[in-house]
Structures are given as C-alpha cells and as structure tokens.
N, C-alpha and C positions, 0 to 999 in steps of 0.2 A: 658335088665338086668341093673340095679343101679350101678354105681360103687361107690363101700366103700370110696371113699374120696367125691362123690359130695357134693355142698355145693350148698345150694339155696338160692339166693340173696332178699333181701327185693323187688326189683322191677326186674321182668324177662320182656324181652321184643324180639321183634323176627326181623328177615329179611326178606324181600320182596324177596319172590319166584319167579323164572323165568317163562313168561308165556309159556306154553306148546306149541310146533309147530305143523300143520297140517298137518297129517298123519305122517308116522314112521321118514322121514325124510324133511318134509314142502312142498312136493312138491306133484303136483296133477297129479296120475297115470292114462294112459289109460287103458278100460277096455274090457275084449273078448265081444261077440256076448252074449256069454250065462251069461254074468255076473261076470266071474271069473278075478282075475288081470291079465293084460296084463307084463309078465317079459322081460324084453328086452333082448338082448343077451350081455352077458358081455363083457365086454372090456379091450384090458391091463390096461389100465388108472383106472380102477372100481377096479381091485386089491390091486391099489396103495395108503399106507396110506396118507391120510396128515400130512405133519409132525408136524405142529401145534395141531393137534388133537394128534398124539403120543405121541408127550413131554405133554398135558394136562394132559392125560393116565396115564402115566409111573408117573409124578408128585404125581398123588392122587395113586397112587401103592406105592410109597412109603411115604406117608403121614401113610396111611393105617397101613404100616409094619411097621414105626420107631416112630409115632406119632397117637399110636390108641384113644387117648383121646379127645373129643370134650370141647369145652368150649365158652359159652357165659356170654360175660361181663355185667354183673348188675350196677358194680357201673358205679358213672359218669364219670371217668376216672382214666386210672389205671397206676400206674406207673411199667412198665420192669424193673428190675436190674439185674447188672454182675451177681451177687451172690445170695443165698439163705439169703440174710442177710437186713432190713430198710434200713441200714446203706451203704449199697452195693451203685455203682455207678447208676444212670440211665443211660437205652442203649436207652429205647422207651418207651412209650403210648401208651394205647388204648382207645377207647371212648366207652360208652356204648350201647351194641347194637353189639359191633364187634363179630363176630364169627371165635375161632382160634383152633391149635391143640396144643395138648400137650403129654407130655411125664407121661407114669404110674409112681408109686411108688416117689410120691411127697418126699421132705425132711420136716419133721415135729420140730420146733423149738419153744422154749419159747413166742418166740414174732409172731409166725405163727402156731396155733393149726391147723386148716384148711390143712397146707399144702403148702408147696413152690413147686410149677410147672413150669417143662420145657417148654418155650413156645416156640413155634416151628415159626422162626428159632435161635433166639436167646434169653437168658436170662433167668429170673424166676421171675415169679409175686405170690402170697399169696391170695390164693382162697377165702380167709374170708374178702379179702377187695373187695368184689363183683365180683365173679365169678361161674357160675353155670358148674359142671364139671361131665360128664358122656359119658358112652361108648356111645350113640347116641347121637346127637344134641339134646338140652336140649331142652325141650319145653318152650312155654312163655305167656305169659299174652294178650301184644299185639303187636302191629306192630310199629316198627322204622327202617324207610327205611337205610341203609346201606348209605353213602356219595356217587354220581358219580364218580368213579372216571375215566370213560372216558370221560366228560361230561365237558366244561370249566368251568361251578360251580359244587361243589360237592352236593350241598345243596341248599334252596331256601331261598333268603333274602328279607329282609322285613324293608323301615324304618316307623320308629318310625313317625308319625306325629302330635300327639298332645301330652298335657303336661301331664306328671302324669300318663300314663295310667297303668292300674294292668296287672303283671304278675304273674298270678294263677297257685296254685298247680295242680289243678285238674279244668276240666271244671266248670266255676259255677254256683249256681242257679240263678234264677233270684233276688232272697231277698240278696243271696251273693255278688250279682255283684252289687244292690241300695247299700251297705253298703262301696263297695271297694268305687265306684264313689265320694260317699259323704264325705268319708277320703281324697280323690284326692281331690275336691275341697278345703276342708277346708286346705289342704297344702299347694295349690296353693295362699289362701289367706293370711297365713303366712308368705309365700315367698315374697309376693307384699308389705308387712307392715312390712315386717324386713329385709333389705337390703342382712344383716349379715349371714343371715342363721341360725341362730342357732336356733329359734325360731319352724324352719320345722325339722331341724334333731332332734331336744328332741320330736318332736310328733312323726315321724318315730320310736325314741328310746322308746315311751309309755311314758314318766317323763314329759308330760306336765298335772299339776294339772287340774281337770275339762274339757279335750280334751280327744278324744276318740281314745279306743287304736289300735293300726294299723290291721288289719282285718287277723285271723289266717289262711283264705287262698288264700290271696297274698305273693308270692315270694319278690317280690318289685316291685317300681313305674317305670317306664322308664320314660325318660326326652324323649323331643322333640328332634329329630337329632341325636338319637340310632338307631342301625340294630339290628334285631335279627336272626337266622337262622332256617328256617322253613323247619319240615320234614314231612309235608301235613295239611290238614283243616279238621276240624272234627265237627260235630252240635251237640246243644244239645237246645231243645224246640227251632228249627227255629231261631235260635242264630249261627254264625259261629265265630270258635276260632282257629287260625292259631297253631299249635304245636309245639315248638321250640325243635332243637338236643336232648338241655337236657329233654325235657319230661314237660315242663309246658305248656301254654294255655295264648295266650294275645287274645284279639277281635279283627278280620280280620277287619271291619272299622276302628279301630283305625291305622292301618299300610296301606302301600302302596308298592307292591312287586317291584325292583327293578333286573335286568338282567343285568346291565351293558355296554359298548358297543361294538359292532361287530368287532371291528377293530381285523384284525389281521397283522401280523410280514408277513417274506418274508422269505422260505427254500432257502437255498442258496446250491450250489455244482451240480456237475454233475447228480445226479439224480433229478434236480430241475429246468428242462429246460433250463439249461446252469445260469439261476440266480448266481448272484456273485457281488462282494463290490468293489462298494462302491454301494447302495441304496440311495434317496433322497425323501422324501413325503414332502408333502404342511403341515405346522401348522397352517397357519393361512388362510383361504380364499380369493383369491385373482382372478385379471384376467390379463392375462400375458401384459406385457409389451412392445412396438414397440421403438426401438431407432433412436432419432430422431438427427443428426448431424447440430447444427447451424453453419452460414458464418464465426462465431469468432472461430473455432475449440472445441467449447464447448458442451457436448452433455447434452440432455436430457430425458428423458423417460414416455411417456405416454400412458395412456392402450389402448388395442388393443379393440376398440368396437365392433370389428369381431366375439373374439377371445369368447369362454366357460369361463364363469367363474369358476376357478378350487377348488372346495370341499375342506375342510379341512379333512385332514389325508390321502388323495391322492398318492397314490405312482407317481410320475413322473420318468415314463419308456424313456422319453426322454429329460431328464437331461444328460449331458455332463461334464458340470462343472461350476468353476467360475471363474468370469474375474473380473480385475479392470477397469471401461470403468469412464472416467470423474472424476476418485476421489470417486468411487464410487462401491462399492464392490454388485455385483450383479451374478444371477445366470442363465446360461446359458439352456433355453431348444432350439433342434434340430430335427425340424417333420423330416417323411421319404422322402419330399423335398427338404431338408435341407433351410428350413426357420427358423429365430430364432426369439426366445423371450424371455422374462428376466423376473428375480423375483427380488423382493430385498430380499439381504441375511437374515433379520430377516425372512421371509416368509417361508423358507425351513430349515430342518434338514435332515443332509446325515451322512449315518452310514460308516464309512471309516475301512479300514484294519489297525491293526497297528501288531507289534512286539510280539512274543510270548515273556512271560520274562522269564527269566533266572529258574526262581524260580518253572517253570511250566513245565511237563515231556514232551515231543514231543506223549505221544499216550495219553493223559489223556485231557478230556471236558473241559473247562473253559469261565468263561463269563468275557467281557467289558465292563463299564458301562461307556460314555463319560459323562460328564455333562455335557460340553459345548454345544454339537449337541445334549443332551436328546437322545441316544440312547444305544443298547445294544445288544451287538452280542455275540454267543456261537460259538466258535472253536473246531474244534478237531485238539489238536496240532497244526500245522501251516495254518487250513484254516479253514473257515468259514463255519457255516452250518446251522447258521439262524439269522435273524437279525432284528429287534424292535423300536418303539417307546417308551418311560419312561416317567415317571415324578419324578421326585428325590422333595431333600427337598428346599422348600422354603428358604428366608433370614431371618435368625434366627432358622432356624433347615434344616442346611447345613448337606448333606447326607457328611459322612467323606470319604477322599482321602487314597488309599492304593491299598495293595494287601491284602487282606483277605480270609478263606477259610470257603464254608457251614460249620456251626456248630452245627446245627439242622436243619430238616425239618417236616412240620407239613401240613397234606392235609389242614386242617384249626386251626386256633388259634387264642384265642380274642387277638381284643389289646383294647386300651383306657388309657385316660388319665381323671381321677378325680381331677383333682386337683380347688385351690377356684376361679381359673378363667374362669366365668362363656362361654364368649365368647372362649375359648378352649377348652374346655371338649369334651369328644365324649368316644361315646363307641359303639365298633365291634365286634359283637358276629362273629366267625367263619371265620377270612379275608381267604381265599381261596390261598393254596396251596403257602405258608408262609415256606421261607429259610433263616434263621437268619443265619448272616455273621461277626457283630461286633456290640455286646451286644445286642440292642433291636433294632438296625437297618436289614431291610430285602429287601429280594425280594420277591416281593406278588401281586396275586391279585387284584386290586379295584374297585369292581361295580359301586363305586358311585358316578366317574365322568368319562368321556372320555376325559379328559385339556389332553390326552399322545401325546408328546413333547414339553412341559413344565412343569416349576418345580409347585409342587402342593402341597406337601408332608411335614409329618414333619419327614422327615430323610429318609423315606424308597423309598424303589425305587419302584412305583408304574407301574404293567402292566396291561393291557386289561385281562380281565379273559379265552381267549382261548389262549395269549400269556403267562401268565402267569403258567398255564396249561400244556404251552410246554415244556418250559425252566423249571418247575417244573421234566418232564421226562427226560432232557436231562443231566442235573448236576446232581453230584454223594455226598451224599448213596441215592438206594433205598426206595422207603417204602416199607416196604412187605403188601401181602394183607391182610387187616385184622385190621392192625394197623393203629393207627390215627398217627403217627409221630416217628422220630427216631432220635439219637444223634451223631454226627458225630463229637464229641470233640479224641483225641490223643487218642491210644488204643481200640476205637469203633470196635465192631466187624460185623460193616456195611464199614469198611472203613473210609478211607481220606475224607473229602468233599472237593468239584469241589473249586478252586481260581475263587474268585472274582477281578477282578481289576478295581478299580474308578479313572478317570482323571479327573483333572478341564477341 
C-alpha cells in the first residue's frame, strides 16, 4: 500500500542487498540413510539466544512499532534539523542512497508541501527535498552501494591522473565523449597561452566568442591531483566508467584507484595483551646502531651490519627508552638478551601517557594529539585504549594548539581548496570518516599518502584509513545508521563530542 505522503524523488536509487547464506542458517547439515535431515539433539546452549542477535530483534520491533515509515534519500544530500522549520538548526545529513525510518503523519508547512518527517532517531527533514517515503522500502531505479562502514574506507577512491578529464552526467556515447575530449583539449590550450586563467574559465562559462560551448553532458573537468569516490564500474559499448557517490561517470583510464596504507595504531589496556604507553615505531628506515666507546671518553655510533634493517612505521616492541650518551640524544632498544642498540631520536616517535585535564570527565573518551612525537592516543578517562601514528599540518598550516571538542562528524566529506594558487589547489571527494574539531581543521582519513609520523598536512590531523576508522568509532556523537554525518555543536541531541587535546 502507497502511503498518502510518499513523495518520489527526480532520481531513486537503491542498496545493495545482503547475499543470501547457504541453507537456513549457512551451515552444511548431515543427512539420514534414506535422504531425510539429520536433526541433532538439542542442547542447553541451542536454546540460548544471542544477545547480539536480540537487541538486532527487539531493535527492528521497535522500529517497526514507533517508526513504521520507510524512506529513501533521492536527493544528493539532505540536511536534518531540530525543528519542522529551513530555518531550524542542523542536527545531521544524509547522502543519497541512505535508507532511514520515519515517523507517520508528517507536519505540512508553507515552505514544506511535501511534508516535515520524523526521522528516526532524531530531527526532521522535508520530503520534497529528495525523499521517497512509503509504508515499504521504496523501490529504485538503480543501484548505489550504501558506504562501508565496517570497512577502513567507506567507499572506493580514485585519483585523478590526467588534465581535464570529463565528469558526465550519465554514461556517454561515444560522439559524446569525442566532443567532451575536444572541449578538454582546447582548455588545456588556453590554459598553456594564458597564464591568467581567465581565458579557460570564460570557455568553461560559454562567453568565449567563436569557442565552443562546454558539452551539456559534462558535470565538469577534473584537474590532475583530484580524487573522486567511487561506488562501482559500470560499461557501456566496451567502454568502462568508474561511478562516483554522487551518481556521475568519469572514464576508469583516466583515474587510478588508490587504498591507502595498511598501517595500523596499537589497542592498548588489558584486554590487549597487556599493551600499554608508552608505544615507539620507527618513522624513518633505519638499521640500529652499536655504541662504540673511544680511549678519550668520547663515544660514537655506528650501524650494526649484523643487525635487520628496521622498516618504516615498525612498531619497536623493544624500545625502553631514551638516553643521553655523548651529547647526544638517542634511543634505547633492549632484545630478550638484553643487548642493546640505538636509534637517533629523529628516527622514532613514542606515543607517551600524559594528564587527563581538568576540563575532561573521568568516564567520558578523549583523544591526544602530540605534535611533537606525531602521535595520538584515545583515553578512557585516565587510561589509554589505543594509540597512533599522525600527520598534522605542515609549516605554514600549523595544526592549532588547544583543547577542543568533535563538532561534527561525517563518514566522508569533500574538502579542497580552489583557490588561484595553482601549486595548492587539490580537491577530495569524500575524505573518510572526517571529525571537525576547530572550524575546518579535523581528524580524518587519508589514502593518499602513508608520510604517518610526520607533518604532511594542511592543518588536519591525518590517519591511516583503518586508524582513522577507529578513532572515528571510539570518540563520541554517534553516527546512526543510515546517515552520512551528525552535529555535535552545544544542545545536539547526539550529545557532547569527545575533547580533542593538541600539544606542541
């Protein structure tokens, strides 16, 4: 049955279903002599629910009961607010493609015909700014996979490698795609003969007399050294075109998928095999050091040609600490012979314990972020429970010093900077699992280099994308599922977010 508020969106698009498990519960049953199932005899344990599987249960029981309305998001992203009202505060976001529940009997307003809907858990979004709402799960057009979000990327990224290339509305033809090419080139050579730019942006904008006008289905050109976020590869005439979150189409030649690197942080606490802080990994590749004592009492240090050369981003398990030997500030590692060997201090970064502050509750998450040692640990209250490699900002976009608190959180959110310096520009569709702290500085994500424990950054505090992933679950508000991101300013009714705290 239809329900009298649905509203159907200019583009519906759907979620990737679960694959179906083998047999009733995946697993492969013995069978009698004659053919029939073999039933085992039950067990007390076979009575017993799971309680993960109860609270799923009881969850969608009352989904069902307080929140019988289905809704999927058409437009391209939606803003939640407090109130039935534009004007209302935002609480959260959703992207399109999200599949949420809502509450019946919408409030209908001047500036909302459609309808102001409960969205389940909080807020109210206007069904006529892309929302398809019915007592089933609405049906759709096509397919846009939902973001991972157990998965260290939510989404699949992609950069950019040549100049210019088109990003189309819709797959193209092949006469469509001669025409974008031909447009890219001819901007490329206005860009090469006009220093200035302007000369390319009036053909972008059509106003160049006798030049041809930018092609009705390209989105726009991407520059060289953009990402975009891709949610699968789709053909058309033996042609592949990667398909971005938002629903356009760039040519998979023209990009190169990027994953990010593997590194991951250290659980700390007693459920973590006794792991605990202070932590020390290698930043820079190196092979350890023998100290050599001359007859003048002066020492010196030369490499062990015995010894492994030790990897970059290496946790060293037998790091102890550091000493000052000769004037000279170096780091102490201790095998289970106890022989030692040295680093020099620029070589290592150690994530160290410091001080809850004053400002921070004893039962409530909070992260560290040192710059000095590039690293970043989450507390609970007075001890630690996990701990990191960073890269903060570079010289001239110094990550700021404070205590700060999440103000937002976003599984992904572009950033970029346009501006007319061509050497800085960049632009990141979707950076991954993104916690803005103080104004457009965050904690995020970064596929696109593994430099973590040095500064890289313009401002934010860059992690490994399954670190980032963590720290993303461990600091507080919530995302609920469903939504692409939530607000965590004063009054949020997600909550406080978690204290940041930055030291030089």
């Amino acid at each position: 049955m239809t329900h009298t508020g649905r509203v159907v969106g200019a583009v519906l698009i759907a979620l990737v279903a679960g694959g179906a498990g083998c047999g009733e519960d995946g697993t492969d049953r013995p069978t009698r002599a004659n053919g029939g199932a073999a039933r085992p005899s039950p067990s007390p344990a076979a009575n017993v629910e799971d309680p993960d599987a109860r609270a799923r249960r009881e969850h969608e029981a009352m989904l069902d009961r307080d929140w019988p309305l289905h809704g999927l998001v058409t437009g391209l992203q939606i803003v939640v607010r407090e109130r039935p009202d534009p004007e209302a505060r935002p609480i959260g976001w959703l992207r399109i493609g999200s599949r949420i529940r809502l509450r019946p009997d919408p409030v209908r307003t001047p500036t909302c015909q459609t309808g102001w809907y409960r969205i389940h858990p909080h807020g109210h979004a206007c069904a006529g700014q892309g929302i398809a709402v019915d007592d089933e799960p609405p049906p759709a057009d096509f397919v846009v996979r939902p973001p991972a979000r157990e998965q260290p990327l939510p989404y699949e990224y992609w950069y950019v490698k040549e100049e210019a290339v088109p990003e189309y509305y819709t797959r193209p033809s092949r006469d469509d795609q001669r025409a974008a090419l031909a447009f890219a080139q001819r901007l490329l050579e206005l860009r090469r003969s006009d220093p200035t730019g302007r000369k390319a942006a009036r053909l972008l904008a059509g106003e160049l007399p006798g030049e041809p006008r930018p092609p009705e289905g390209v989105h726009r050109f991407l520059e060289r050294g953009f990402f975009v976020a891709g949610a699968g590869v789709e053909v058309r005439a033996q042609r592949r075109f990667v398909r971005t979150v938002r629903g356009r189409f760039v040519k998979q030649s023209q990009l190169e998928r990027r994953e990010g690197s593997a590194f991951r942080g250290v659980v700390l606490g007693p459920d973590a095999a006794g792991a605990t802080l202070p932590v020390a990994w290698a930043v820079r590749a190196a092979r350890p050091l023998l100290r050599r004592d001359r007859a003048d009492g002066t020492v010196r240090f030369v490499e062990d040609e015995e010894a492994e050369p030790i990897a970059r981003l290496t946790r060293l398990e037998t790091w102890v600490g550091t000493q000052n030997i000769g004037g000279e500030r170096v780091h102490v590692l201790r095998d289970a012979e106890g022989r030692e060997r040295y680093l020099r201090h620029w070589f290592v970064a150690v994530a160290e314990r410091v001080e809850r502050p004053r400002e921070v509750r004893a039962d409530e998450r909070w992260a560290h972020v040192d710059l000095g040692s590039q690293t970043l640990v989450v507390y609970q209250g007075d001890e630690p429970v996990f701990a990191t490699l960073v890269s903060t900002g570079l010289p001239g976009h110094e990550t700021p010093t404070g205590l700060f608190r999440i103000r937002a959180k976003y599984i992904a959110d572009t950033m970029g900077d346009l501006g007319a310096d061509l050497d800085e520009r960049y632009s990141i569709e979707d950076v991954p699992w993104t916690q803005y702290f103080s104004g457009s500085i965050a904690l995020h994500g970064a596929f696109w280099h593994g430099g973590f424990g040095q500064p890289r950054s313009h401002g934010c505090v860059n992690l490994s994308p399954a670190d980032a992933h963590q720290v993303f679950d461990l600091l507080a508000p919530a995302v609920p599922e469903g939504w692409l991101g939530v607000s965590a300013e004063p009054h949020s009714p997600f909550g406080r977010g978690s204290a940041v705290v930055v030291t030089p």
